[in-house]
N, C-alpha and C positions, 0 to 999 in steps of 0.2 A: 291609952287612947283606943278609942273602939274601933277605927278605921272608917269609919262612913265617910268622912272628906279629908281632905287637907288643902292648906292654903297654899296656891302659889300665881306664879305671873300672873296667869291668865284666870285666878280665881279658885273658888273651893271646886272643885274637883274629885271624885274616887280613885284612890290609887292602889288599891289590893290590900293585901296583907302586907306588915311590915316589919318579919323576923328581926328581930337584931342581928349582928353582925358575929356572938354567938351564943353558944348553949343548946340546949336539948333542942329536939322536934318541938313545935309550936304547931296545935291542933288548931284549926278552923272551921268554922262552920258558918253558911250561908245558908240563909232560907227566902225564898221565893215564890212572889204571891199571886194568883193570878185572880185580877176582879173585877166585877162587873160596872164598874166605874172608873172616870179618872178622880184623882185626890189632889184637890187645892188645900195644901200643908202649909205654910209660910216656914222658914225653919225658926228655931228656937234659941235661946241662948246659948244651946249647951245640946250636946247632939244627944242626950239619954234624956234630956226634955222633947225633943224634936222629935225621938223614937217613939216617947210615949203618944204624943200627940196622933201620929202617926196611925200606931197600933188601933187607937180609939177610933179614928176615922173608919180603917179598915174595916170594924164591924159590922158583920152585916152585908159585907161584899165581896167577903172570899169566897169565890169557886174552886179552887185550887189552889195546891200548895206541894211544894217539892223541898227538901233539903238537901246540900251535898255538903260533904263533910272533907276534910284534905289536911295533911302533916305536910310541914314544910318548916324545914333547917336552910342557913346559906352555906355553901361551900363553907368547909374549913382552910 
């Protein structure tokens, strides 16, 4: 699961990253867009259709862009 939403009560929702419970470091990476628009997306079936959609809209309106990157294991 790529983490973009998850379902609960109150609906789809972003909830971060979701290590398992355990194993190695799990790398993450978030990237962030800044545009000179807003973007009417509807979402998609499938959230790497919804991304794509997405991505296609964005062109053409990025002004900027940052990435932050972060490791993250849960207690053992």
């Amino acid at each position: 699961k790529d983490g973009s939403h998850q379902i609960s009560a109150s609906g789809p929702v972003y909830r971060g990253p979701g290590a398992p419970a355990t194993g190695p470091m799990h790398h993450y990476t978030f990237e962030i867009y800044a545009l000179d628009t807003k973007l009417d997306v509807p979402a998609a079936a499938d959230a790497f259709e919804t991304r794509t959609n997405v991505m296609k809209a964005m062109q053409g309106h990025i002004i900027g862009k940052a990435v932050y990157m972060g490791l993250f294991h849960r207690p053992q």
